[in-house]
Backbone as a printed PyTorch tensor [residue, N CA C, xyz], in Angstrom:
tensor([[[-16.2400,  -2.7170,  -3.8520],
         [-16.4780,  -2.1900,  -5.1900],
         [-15.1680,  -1.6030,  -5.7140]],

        [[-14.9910,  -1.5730,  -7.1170],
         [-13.5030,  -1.3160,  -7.3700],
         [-13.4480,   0.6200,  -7.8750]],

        [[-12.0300,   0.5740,  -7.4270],
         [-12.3890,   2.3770,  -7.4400],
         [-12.2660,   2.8260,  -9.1630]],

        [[-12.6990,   3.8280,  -8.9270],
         [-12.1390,   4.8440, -10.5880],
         [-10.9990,   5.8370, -10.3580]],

        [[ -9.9920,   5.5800, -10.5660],
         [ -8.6470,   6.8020,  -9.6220],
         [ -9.1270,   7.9870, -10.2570]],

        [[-10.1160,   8.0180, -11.5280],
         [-10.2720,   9.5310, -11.7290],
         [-10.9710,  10.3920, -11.0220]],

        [[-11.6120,  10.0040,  -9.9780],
         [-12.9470,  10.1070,  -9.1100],
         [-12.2310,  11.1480,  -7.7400]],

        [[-12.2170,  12.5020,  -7.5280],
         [-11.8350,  12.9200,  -6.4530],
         [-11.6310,  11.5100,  -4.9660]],

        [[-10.9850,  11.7700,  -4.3670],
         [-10.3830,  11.5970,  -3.0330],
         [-11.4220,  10.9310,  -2.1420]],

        [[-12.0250,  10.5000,  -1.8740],
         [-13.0270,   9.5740,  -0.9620],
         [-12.5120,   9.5860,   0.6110]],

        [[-12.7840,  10.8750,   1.4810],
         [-12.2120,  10.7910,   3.0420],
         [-12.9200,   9.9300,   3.5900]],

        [[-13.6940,   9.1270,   3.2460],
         [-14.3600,   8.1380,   3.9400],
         [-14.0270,   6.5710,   3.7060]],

        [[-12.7310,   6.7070,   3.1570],
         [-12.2530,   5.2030,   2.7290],
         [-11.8130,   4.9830,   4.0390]],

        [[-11.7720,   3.2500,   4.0540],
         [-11.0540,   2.9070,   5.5100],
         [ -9.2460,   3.3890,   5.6820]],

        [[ -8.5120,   3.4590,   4.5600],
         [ -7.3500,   3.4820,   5.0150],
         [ -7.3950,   5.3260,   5.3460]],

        [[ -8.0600,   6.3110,   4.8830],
         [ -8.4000,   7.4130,   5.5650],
         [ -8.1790,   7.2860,   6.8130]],

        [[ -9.4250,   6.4100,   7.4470],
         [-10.3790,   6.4390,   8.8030],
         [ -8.6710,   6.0090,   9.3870]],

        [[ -7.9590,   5.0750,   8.9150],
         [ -7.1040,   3.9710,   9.7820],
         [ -6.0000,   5.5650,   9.6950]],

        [[ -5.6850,   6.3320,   9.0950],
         [ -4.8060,   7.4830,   9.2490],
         [ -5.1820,   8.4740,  10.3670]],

        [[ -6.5520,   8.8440,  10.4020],
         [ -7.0830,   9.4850,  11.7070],
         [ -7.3210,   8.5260,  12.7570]],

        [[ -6.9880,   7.4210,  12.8610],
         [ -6.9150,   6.6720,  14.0160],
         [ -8.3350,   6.5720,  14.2030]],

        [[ -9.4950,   6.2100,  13.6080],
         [-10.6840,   6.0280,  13.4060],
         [-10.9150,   4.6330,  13.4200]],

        [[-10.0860,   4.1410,  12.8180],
         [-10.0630,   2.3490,  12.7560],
         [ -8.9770,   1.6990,  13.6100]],

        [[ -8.6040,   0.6730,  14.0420],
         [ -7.2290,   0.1940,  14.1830],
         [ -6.7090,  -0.2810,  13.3870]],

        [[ -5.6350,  -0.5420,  13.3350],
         [ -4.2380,  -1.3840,  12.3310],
         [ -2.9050,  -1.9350,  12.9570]],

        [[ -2.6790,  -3.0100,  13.0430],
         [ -1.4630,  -3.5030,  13.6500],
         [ -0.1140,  -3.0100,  12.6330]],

        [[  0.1250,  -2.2430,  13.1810],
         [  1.0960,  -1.0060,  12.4550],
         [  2.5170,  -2.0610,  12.2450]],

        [[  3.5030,  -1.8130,  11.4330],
         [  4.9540,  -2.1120,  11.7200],
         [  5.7370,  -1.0590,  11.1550]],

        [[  5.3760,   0.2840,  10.8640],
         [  6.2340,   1.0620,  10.6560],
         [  5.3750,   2.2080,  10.5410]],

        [[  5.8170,   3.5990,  10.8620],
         [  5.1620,   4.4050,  10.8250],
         [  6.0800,   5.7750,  10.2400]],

        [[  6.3450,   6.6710,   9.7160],
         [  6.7430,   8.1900,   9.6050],
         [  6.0430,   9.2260,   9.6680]],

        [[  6.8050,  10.2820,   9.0540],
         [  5.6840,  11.6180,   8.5560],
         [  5.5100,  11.3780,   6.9990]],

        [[  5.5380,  10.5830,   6.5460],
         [  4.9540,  10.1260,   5.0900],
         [  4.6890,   9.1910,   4.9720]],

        [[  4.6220,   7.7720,   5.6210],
         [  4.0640,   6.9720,   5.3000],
         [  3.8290,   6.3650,   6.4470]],

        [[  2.3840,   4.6620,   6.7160],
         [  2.1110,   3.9130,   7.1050],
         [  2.1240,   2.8880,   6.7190]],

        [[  2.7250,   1.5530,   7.7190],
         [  2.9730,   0.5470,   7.0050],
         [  1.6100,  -0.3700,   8.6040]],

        [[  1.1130,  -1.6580,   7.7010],
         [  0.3850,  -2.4850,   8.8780],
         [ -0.1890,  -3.5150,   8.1800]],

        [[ -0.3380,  -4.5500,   8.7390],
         [ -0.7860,  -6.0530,   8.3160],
         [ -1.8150,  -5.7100,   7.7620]],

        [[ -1.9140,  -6.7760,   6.9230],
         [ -3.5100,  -6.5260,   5.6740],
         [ -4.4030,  -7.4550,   6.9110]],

        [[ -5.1080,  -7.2670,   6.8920],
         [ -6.5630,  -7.7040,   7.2160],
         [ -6.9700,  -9.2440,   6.5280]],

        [[ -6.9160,  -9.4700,   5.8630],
         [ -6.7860, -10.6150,   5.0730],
         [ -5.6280, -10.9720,   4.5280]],

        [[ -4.5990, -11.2330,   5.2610],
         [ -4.1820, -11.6680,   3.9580],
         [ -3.7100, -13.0240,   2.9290]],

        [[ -3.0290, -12.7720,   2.0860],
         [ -2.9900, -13.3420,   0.7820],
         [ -1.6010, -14.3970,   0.5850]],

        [[ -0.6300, -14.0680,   1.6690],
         [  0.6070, -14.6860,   2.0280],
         [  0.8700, -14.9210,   3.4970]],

        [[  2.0230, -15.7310,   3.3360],
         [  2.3340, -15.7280,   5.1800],
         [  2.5060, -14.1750,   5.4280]],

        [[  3.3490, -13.3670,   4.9140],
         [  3.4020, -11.9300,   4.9170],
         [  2.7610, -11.1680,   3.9480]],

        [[  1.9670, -10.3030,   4.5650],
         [  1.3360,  -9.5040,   3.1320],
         [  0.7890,  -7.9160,   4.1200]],

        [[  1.9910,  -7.0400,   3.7430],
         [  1.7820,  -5.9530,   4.6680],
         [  1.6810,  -4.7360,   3.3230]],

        [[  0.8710,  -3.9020,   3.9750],
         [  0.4890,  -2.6170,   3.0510],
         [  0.7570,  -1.4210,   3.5290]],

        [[  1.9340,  -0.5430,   2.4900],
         [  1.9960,   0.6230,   2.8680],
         [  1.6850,   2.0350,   2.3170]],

        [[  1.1100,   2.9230,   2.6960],
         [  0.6550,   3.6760,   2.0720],
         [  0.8790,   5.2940,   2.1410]],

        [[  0.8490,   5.9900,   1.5760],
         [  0.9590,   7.5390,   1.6150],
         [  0.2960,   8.2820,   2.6780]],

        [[  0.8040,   9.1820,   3.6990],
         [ -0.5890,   9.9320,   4.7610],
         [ -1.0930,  10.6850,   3.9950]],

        [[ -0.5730,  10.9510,   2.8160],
         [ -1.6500,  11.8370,   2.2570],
         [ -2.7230,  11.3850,   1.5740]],

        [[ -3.5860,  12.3000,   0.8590],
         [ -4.8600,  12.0670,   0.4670],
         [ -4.7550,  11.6850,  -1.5130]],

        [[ -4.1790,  10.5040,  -1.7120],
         [ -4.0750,   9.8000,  -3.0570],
         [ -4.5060,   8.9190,  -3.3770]],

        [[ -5.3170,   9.1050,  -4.5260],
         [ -6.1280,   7.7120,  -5.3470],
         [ -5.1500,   6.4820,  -5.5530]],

        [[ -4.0780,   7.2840,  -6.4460],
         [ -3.4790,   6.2080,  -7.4550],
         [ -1.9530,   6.4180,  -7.5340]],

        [[ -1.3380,   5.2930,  -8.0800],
         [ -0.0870,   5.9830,  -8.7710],
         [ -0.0300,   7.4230,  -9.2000]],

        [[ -0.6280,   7.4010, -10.4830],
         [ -0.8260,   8.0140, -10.7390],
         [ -1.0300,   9.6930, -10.4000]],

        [[ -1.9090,   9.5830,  -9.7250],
         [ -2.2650,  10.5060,  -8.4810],
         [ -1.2390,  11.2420,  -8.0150]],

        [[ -0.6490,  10.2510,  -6.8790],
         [  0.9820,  10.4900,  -6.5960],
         [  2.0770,  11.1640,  -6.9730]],

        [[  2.0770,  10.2390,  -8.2890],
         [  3.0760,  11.0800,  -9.0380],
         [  3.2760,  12.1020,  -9.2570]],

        [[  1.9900,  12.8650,  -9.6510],
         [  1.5230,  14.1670, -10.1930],
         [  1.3720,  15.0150,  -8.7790]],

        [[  1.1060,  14.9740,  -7.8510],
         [  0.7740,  16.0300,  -6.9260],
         [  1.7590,  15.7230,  -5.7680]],

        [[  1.7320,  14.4900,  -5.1050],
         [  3.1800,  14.7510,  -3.8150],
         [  4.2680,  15.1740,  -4.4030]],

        [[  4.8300,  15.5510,  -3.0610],
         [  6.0380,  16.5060,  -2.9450],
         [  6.9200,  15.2430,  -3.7170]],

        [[  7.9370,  15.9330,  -3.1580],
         [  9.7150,  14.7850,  -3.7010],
         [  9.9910,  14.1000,  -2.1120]],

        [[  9.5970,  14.9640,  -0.8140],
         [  9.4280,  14.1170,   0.1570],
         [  8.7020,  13.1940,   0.5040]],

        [[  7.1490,  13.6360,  -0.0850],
         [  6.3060,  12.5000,   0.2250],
         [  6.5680,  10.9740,  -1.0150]],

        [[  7.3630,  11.5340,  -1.7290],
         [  7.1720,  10.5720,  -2.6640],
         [  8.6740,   9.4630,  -2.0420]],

        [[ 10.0080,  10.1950,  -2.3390],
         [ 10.8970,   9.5290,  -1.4390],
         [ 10.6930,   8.9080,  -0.2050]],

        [[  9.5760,   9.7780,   0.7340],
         [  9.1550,   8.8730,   1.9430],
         [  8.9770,   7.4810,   2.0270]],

        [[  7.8030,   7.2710,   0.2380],
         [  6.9710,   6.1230,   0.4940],
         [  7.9010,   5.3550,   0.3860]],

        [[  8.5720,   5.2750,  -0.8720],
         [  9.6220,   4.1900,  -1.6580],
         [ 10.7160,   3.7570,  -1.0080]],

        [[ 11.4570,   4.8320,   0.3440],
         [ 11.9260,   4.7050,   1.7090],
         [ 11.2210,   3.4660,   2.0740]],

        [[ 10.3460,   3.8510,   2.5260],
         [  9.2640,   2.9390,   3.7510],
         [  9.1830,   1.5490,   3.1040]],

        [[  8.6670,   1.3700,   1.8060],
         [  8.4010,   0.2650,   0.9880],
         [  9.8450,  -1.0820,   1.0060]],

        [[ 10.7450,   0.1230,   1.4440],
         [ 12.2140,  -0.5960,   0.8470],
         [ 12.4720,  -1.6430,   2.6360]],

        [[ 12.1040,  -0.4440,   3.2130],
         [ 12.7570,  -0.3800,   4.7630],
         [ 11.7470,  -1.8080,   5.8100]],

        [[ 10.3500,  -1.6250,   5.3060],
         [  9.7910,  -3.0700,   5.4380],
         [  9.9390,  -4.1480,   5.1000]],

        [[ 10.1290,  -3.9580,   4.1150],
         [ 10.6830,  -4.9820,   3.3510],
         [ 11.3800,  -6.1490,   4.3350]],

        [[ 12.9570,  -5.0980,   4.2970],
         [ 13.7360,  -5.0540,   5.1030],
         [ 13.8250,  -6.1450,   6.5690]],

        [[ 12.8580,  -5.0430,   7.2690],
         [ 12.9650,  -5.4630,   8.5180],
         [ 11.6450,  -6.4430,   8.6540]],

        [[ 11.0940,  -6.6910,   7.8520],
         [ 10.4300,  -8.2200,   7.5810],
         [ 11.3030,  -9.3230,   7.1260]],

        [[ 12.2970,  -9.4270,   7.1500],
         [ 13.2940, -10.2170,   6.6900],
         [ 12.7410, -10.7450,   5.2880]],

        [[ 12.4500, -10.1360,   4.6500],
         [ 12.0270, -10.9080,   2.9490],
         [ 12.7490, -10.4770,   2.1050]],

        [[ 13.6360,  -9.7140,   1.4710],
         [ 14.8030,  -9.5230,   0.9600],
         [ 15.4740, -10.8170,   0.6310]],

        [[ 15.8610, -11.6590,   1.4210],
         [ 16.9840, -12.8550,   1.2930],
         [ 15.8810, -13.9130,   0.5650]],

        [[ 14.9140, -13.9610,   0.7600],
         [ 13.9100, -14.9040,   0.5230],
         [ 13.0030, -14.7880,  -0.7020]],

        [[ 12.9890, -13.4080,  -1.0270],
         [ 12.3870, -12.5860,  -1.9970],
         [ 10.8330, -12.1220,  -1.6950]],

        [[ 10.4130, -11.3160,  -2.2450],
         [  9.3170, -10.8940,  -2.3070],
         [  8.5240, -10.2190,  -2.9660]],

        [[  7.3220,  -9.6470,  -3.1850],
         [  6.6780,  -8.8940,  -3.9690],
         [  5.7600,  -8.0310,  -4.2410]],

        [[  6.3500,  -6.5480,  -4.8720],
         [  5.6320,  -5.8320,  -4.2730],
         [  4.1720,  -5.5930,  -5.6800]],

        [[  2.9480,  -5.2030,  -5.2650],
         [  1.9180,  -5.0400,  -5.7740],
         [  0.9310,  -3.4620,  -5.3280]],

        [[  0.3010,  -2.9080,  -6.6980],
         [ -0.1810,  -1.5080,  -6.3580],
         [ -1.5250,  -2.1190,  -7.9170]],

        [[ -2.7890,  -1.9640,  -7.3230],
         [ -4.1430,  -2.1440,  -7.8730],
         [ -4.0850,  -0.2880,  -8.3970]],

        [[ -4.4420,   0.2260,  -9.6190],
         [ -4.9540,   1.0260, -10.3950],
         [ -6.3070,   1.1250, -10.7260]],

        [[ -7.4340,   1.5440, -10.2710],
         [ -8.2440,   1.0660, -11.1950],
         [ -9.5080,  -0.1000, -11.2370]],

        [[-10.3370,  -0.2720, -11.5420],
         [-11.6140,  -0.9740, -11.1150],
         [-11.1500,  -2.1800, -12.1210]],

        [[-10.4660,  -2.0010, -12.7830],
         [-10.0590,  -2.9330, -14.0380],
         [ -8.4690,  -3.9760, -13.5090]],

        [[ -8.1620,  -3.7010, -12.2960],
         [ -6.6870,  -4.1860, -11.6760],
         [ -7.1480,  -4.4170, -10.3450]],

        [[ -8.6600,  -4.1400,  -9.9470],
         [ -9.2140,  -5.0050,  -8.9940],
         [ -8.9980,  -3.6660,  -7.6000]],

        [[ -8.3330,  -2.6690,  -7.8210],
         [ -8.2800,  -1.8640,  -6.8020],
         [ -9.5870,  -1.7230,  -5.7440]],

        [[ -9.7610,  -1.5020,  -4.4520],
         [-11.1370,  -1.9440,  -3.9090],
         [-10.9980,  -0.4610,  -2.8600]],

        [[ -9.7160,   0.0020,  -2.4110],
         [-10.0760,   1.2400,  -1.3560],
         [ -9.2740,   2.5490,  -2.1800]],

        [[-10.0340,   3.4550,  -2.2570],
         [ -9.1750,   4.1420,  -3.1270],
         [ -8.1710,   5.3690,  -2.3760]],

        [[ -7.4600,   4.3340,  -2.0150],
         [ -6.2310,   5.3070,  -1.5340],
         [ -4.8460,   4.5970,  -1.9550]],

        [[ -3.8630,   5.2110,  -2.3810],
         [ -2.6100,   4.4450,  -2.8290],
         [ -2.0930,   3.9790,  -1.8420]],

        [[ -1.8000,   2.6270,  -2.5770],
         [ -1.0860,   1.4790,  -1.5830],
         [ -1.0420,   0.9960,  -2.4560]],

        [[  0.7360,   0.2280,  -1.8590],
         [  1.5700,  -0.6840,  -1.9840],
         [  1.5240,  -1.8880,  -1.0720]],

        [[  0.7470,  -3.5830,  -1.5490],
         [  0.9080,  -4.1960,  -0.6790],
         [  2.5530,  -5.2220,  -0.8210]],

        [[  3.1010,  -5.4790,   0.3210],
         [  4.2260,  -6.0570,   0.0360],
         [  3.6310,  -8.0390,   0.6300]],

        [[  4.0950,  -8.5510,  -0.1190],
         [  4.0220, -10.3530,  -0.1330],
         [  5.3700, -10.8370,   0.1800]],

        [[  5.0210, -11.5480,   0.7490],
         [  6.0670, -12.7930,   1.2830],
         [  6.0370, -13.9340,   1.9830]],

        [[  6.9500, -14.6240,   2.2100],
         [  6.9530, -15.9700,   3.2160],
         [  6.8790, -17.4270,   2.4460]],

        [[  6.6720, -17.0330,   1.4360],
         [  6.4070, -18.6080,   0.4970],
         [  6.6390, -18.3580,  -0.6570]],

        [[  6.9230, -19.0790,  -2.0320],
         [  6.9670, -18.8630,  -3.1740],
         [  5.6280, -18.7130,  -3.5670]],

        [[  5.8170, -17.3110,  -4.3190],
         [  4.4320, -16.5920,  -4.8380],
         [  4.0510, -17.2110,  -6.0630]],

        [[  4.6910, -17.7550,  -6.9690],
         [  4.7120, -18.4350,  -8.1380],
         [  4.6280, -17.2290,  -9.0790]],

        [[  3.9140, -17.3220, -10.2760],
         [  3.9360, -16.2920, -11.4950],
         [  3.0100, -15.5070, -11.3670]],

        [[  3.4440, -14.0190, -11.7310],
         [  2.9080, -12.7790, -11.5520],
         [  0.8420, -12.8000, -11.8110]],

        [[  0.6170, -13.6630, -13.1180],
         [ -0.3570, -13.3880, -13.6120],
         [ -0.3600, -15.0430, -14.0750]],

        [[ -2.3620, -15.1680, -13.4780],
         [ -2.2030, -16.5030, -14.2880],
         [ -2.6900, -16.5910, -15.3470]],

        [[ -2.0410, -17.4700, -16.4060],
         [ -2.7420, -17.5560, -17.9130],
         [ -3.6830, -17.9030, -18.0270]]])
């Protein structure tokens, strides 16, 4: 079901549960601000999602209440997978759902990152 970011904090979302180690996740990067780990489905040869440890709906969200560390953390982490996924040279792309209207489905902020093949155009007509 798609979230409403205006909607308090949901501790019962899975990427919650997957932060208290409640769920598993095949991790590839970890800090004190962020988690990075293979999507469950995914959508590309590479399609890894990273997200805030803290407790955030949305962009939005984010913006407004993490620190300048948690926020530098993520965009760190986002850069640094990237990275050491070798998709940089190859290109890649990053994606963040807002909203029941942008298809968002767990409401915790995340960034999923794509790669491994040409993604083609952002949006189809």
């Amino acid at each position: 079901m798609p979230v409403d970011p205006t909607q308090p904090y949901d501790e019962s979302n899975v990427f919650a549960k997957i932060l208290r180690g409640e769920l598993p996740c095949k991790k590839v990067y970890e800090d004190d601000h962020a988690l990075a780990f293979h999507d469950i489905n995914p959508m590309a040869p590479v399609h890894i999602l990273v997200i805030p440890k803290g407790p955030y709906v949305s962009w939005d969200d984010f913006s407004e209440r993490a620190s300048d560390a948690e926020i530098a953390g993520l965009v760190r982490a986002v850069g640094l997978v990237a990275r050491d996924a070798g998709m940089v040279v190859q290109g890649y792309r990053l994606l963040s759902n807002v909203g029941k209207r942008s298809g968002q489905e767990v409401p915790h902020l995340h960034v999923h990152i794509f790669g491994g093949e040409p993604l083609g155009p952002m949006l189809a007509r």
